[in-house]
C-alpha positions as CSV (number, residue, x, y, z in Angstrom):
1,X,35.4,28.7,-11.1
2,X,33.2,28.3,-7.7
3,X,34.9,31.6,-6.5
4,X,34.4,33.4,-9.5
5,X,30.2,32.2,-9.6
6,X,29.8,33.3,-6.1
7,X,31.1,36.5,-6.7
8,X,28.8,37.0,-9.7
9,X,25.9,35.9,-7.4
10,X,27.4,38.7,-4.6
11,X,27.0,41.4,-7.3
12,X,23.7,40.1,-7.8
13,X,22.7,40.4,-4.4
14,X,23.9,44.4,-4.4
15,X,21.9,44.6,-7.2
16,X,18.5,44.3,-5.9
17,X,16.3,47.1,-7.8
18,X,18.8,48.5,-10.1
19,X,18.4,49.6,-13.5
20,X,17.7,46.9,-16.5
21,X,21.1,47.6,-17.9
22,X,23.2,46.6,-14.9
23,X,21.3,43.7,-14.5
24,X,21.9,42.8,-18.1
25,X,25.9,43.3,-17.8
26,X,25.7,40.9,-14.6
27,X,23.9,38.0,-16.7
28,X,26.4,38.6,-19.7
29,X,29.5,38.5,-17.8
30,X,27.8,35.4,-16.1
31,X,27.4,33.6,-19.0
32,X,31.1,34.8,-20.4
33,X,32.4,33.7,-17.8
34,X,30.7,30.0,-18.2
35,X,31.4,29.5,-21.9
36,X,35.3,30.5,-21.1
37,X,35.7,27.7,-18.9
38,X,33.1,24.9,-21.0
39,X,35.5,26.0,-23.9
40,X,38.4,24.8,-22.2
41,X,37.1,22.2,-20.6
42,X,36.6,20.9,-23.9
43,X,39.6,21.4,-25.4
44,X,41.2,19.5,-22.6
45,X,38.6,16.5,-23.5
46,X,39.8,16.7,-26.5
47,X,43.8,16.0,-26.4
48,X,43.2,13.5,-23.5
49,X,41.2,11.9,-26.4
50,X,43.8,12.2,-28.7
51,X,46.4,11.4,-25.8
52,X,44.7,8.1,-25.0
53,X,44.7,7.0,-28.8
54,X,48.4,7.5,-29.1
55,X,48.8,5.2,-25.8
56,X,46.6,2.5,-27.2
57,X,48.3,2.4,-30.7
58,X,51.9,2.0,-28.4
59,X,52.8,5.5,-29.4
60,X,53.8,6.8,-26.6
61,X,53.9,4.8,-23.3
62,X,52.0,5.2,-20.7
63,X,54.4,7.3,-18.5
64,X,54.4,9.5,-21.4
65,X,50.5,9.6,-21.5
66,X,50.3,10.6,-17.9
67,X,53.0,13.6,-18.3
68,X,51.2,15.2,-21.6
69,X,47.8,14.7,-19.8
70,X,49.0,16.4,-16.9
71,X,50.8,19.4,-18.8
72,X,47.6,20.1,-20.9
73,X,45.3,19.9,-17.8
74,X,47.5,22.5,-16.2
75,X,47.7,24.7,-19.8
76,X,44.0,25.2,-19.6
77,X,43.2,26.0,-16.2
78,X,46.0,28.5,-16.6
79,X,43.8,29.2,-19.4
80,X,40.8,29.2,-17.5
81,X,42.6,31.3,-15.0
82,X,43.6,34.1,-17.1
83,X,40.1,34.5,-19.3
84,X,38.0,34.5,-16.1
85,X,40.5,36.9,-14.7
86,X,39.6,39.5,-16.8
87,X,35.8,39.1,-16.5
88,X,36.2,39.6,-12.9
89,X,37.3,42.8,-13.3
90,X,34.9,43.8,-15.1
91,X,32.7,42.8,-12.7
92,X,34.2,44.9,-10.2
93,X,34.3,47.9,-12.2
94,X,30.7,47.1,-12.3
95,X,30.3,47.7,-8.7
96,X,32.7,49.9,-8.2
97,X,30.0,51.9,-11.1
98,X,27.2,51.4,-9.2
99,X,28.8,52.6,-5.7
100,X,29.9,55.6,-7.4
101,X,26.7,56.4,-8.7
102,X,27.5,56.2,-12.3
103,X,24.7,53.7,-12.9
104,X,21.2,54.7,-11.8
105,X,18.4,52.8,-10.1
106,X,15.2,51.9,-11.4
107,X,11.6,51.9,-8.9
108,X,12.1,49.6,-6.2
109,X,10.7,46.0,-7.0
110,X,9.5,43.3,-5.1
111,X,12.2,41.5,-6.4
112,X,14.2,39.8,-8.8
113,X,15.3,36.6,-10.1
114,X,18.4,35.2,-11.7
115,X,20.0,32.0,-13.2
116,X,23.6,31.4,-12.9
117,X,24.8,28.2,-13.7
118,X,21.4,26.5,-14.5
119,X,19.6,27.7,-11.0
120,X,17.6,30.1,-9.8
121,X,17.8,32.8,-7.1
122,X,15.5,35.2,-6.3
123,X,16.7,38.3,-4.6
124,X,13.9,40.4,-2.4
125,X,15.3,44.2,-0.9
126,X,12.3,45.9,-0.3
127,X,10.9,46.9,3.0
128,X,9.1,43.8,2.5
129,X,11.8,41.4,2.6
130,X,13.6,43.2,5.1
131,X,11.3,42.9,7.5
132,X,10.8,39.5,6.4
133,X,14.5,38.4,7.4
134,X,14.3,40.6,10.2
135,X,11.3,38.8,11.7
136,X,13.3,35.3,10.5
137,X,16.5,36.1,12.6
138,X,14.4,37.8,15.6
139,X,12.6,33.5,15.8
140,X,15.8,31.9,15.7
141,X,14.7,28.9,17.7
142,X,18.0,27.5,17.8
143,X,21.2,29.6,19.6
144,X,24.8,28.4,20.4
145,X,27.1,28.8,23.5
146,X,30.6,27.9,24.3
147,X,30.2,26.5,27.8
148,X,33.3,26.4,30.5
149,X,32.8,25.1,34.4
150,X,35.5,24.5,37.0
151,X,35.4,24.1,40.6
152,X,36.0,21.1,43.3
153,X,36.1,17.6,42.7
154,X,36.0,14.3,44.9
155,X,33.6,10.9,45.5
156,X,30.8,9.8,47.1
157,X,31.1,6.0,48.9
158,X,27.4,4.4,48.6
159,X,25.7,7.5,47.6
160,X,26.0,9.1,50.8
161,X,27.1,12.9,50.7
162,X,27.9,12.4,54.5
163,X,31.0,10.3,53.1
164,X,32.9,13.6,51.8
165,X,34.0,13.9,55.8
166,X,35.5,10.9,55.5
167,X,37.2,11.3,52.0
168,X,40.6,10.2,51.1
169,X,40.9,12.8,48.7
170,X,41.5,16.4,49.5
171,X,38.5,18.7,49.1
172,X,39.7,22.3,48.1
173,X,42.7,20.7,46.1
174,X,40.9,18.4,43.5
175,X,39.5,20.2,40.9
176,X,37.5,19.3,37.7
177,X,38.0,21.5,34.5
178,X,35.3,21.3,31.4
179,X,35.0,22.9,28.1
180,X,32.5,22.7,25.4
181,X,30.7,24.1,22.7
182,X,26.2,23.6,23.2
183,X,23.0,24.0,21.4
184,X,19.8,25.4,22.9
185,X,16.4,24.9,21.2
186,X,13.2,26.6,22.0
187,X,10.6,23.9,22.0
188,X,7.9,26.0,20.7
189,X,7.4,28.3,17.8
190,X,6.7,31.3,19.3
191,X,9.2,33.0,21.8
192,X,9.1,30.5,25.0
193,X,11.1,30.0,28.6
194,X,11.6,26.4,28.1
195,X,14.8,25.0,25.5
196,X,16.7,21.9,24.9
197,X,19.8,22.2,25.7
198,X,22.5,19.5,24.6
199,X,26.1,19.5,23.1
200,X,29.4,18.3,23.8
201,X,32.1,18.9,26.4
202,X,35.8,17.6,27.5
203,X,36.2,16.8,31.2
204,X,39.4,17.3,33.3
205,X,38.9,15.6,36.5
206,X,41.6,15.6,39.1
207,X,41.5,14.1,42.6
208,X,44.3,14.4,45.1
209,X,44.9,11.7,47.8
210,X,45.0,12.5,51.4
211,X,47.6,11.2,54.0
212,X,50.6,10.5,51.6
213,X,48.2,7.7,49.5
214,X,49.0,6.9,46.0
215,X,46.6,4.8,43.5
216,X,48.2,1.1,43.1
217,X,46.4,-1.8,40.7
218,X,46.3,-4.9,42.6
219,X,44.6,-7.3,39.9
220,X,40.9,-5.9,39.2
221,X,41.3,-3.9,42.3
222,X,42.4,-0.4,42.5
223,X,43.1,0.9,46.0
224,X,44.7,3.4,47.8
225,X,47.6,2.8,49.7
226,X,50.5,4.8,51.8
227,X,53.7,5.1,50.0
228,X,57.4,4.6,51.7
229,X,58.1,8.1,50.1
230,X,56.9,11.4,51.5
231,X,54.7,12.6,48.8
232,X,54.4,16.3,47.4
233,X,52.4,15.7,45.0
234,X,49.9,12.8,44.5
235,X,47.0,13.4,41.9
236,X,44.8,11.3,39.7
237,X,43.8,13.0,36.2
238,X,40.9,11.4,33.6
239,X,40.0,13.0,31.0
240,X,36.5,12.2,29.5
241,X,34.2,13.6,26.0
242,X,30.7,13.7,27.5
243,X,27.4,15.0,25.5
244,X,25.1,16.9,28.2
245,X,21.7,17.4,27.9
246,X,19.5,19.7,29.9
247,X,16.1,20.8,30.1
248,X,16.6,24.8,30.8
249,X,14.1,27.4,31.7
250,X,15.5,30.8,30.6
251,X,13.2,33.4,32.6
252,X,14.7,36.2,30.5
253,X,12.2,39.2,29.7
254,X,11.2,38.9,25.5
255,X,11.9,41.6,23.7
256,X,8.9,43.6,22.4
257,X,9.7,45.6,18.7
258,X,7.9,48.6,17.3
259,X,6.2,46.6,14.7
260,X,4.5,44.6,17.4
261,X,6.2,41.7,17.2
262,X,7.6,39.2,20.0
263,X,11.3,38.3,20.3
264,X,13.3,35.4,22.0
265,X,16.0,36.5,24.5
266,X,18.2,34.3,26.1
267,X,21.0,34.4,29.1
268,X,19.7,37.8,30.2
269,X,18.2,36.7,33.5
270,X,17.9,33.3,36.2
271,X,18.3,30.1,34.0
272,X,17.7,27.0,35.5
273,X,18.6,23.8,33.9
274,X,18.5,19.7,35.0
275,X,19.7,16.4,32.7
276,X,22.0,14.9,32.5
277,X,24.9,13.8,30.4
278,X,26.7,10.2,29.1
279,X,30.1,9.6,27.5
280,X,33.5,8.0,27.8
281,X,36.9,8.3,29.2
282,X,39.7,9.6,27.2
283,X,42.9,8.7,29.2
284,X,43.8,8.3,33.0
285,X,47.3,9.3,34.6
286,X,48.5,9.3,38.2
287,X,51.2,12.1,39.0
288,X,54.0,11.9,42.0
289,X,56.5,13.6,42.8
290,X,58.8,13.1,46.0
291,X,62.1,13.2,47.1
292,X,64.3,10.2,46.6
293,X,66.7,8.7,49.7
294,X,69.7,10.6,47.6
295,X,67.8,13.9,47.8
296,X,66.7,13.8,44.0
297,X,63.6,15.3,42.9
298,X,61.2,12.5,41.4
299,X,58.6,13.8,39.1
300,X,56.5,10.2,38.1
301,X,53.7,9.7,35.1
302,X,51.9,6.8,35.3
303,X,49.5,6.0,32.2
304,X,46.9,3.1,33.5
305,X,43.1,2.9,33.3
306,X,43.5,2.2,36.6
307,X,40.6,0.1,36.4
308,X,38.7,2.8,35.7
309,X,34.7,2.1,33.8
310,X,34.9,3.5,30.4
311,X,31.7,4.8,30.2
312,X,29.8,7.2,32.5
313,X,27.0,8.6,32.3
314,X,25.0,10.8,35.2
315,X,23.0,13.5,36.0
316,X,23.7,17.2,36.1
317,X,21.9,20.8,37.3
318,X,22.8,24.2,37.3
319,X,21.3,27.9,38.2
320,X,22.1,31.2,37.8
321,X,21.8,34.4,36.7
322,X,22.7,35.3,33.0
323,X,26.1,33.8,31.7
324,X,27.1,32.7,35.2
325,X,25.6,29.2,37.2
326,X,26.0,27.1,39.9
327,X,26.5,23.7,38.7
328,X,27.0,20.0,40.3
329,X,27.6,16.8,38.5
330,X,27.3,13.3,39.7
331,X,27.9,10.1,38.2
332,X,26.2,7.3,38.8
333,X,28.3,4.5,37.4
334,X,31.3,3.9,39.4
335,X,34.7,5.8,39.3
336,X,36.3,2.2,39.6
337,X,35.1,-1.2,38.5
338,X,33.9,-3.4,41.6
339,X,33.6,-0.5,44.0
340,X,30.5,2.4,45.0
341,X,32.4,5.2,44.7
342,X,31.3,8.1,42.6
343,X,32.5,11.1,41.2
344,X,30.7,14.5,42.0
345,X,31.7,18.0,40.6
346,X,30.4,21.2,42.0
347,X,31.7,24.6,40.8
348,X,30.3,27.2,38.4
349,X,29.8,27.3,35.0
350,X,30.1,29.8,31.9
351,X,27.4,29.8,29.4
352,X,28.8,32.4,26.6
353,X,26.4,33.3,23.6
């Protein structure tokens, strides 16, 4: 019933000045259409009545009840089905009229309203409402972006960046992956450089040890330690959902019309953008792989928090030029519970309208 009611308020909306007599066919089919299905409807109240009276006089039982309520609901939406079938057609050969130009149009109006279904809608195709929406779409305040970053990934000890010469995790090898979807708002009216910018992302930080280390619990400790196998592989994966939110200023060049009017454009020049962002870890794994003392491959998973803080939370920046930014993350909670060391991202980042 829904799909058939929207379609009647689609021909509607085609109709916008036409002729008195197409609008006429449109309300009758409309209300056709709605007396079809009340009729049923209330035949079907009516033997689930009579159903229900059976039961309670014992009858029928109740499993019976259930099976004859259930084969008359299903007899009248067939019913419902087939009736409202054919008004849609009609309906379409209505358009399929007024496309081919066998129904002719009236002077254009400011408008027109109709009532499907007890509610209102008023429909406005004239130059005026056109350049009404026009001028509604061109102030969008509000524009989304699916967002994707990668690039390097390793710690800071104490909050010193000196410390990455000293890292015990390889540079150019760890690398962080994110993926999201964001929102940026205009924070005034009229077309601005300055927007909120917030949304959510999914994080895929890895860090590879240096010198043949490995990540081992010891209690509420996590360190790093040298295994007795020579390691090919040795990497440290979490995965986090964080929501970012940034302060941008889009230097893009507005877009004048011939009417006169001002329009908003975004990620067509330098963007700059500083917040931050908070959220939570999803899952941590260490991978190894070696080869054993009988020359086997070993490919090892280990699923741990590794007593790894659940929540982080940090600050974040990026700049560039259209789509494309520099961007750095840092957290300021620590990676690992009783410890300084913090995670920091720096790659580049995607920002697609």
């Amino acid at each position: 019933m829904k799909r058939i009611l929207f379609l009647v308020l689609f021909v509607t909306t085609i109709a916008q000045s036409q002729e008195k007599n197409f609008e006429d066919e449109v309300k009758r089919i409309s209300a056709k259409i709605e007396s079809v299905t009340k009729q049923q409807k209330d035949s079907l109240k009516v033997k689930v009545k009579e159903i229900n009276a059976k039961a309670t006089k014992n009858k029928i039982t109740q499993e019976e009840a259930i099976t004859l309520k259930k084969e008359a609901a299903a007899y009248h939406a067939s019913r419902i089905e087939q009736l409202v079938g054919v008004e849609e057609i009609k309906l379409q050969q209505l358009v399929q009229d007024k496309v081919d130009g066998k129904i002719a149009s009236s002077s254009e109006d400011e408008g027109e309203t109709f009532s499907i279904g007890g509610a209102k809608f008023r429909l406005d195709f004239s130059d005026k409402g056109r350049r009404k929406r026009d001028s509604i779409r061109r102030n969008k305040r509000t524009t989304s972006q699916i967002v994707f970053a990668m690039g390097v990934n390793n710690v800071l000890e104490d909050n010193k960046f000196s410390s990455l010469n000293d890292s015990d995790y390889k540079f150019w090898q760890s690398h962080f992956y994110e993926l999201g979807f964001t929102w940026k708002t205009r924070f005034s009216k009229e077309a601005s450089k300055t927007y909120f910018k917030y949304g959510f992302s999914f994080l895929w930080n890895n860090l590879r040890a240096e010198d043949n280390k490995f990540h081992e619990v010891n209690g509420n400790q996590t360190e790093l330690n040298v295994s007795s196998n020579s390691l090919s592989e040795s990497r440290l994966r979490h995965v986090q959902m964080i929501f970012p939110m940034h302060l941008e200023f889009d230097f893009s060049k507005n877009k004048k019309y011939s009417d006169g009017q001002i329009g908003d454009r975004t990620n067509k020049s330098v963007r700059f953008g500083i917040g931050g962002f908070f959220g939570f870890k999803l899952g941590t794994r260490q991978y190894l792989e070696y080869v054993n003392s009988e020359g086997v491959k070993v490919e090892e998973v280990q699923k741990s928090n590794f007593n790894m803080n659940t929540v982080n939370y940090g600050l974040s920046t990026y700049f560039g030029y259209r789509c494309l930014s520099l961007y750095v993350k840092y957290d300021l909670n620590p990676l690992f519970k009783n410890t300084d060391t913090r995670n920091i991202s720096m790659g580049v980042r995607f920002d697609i309208n």
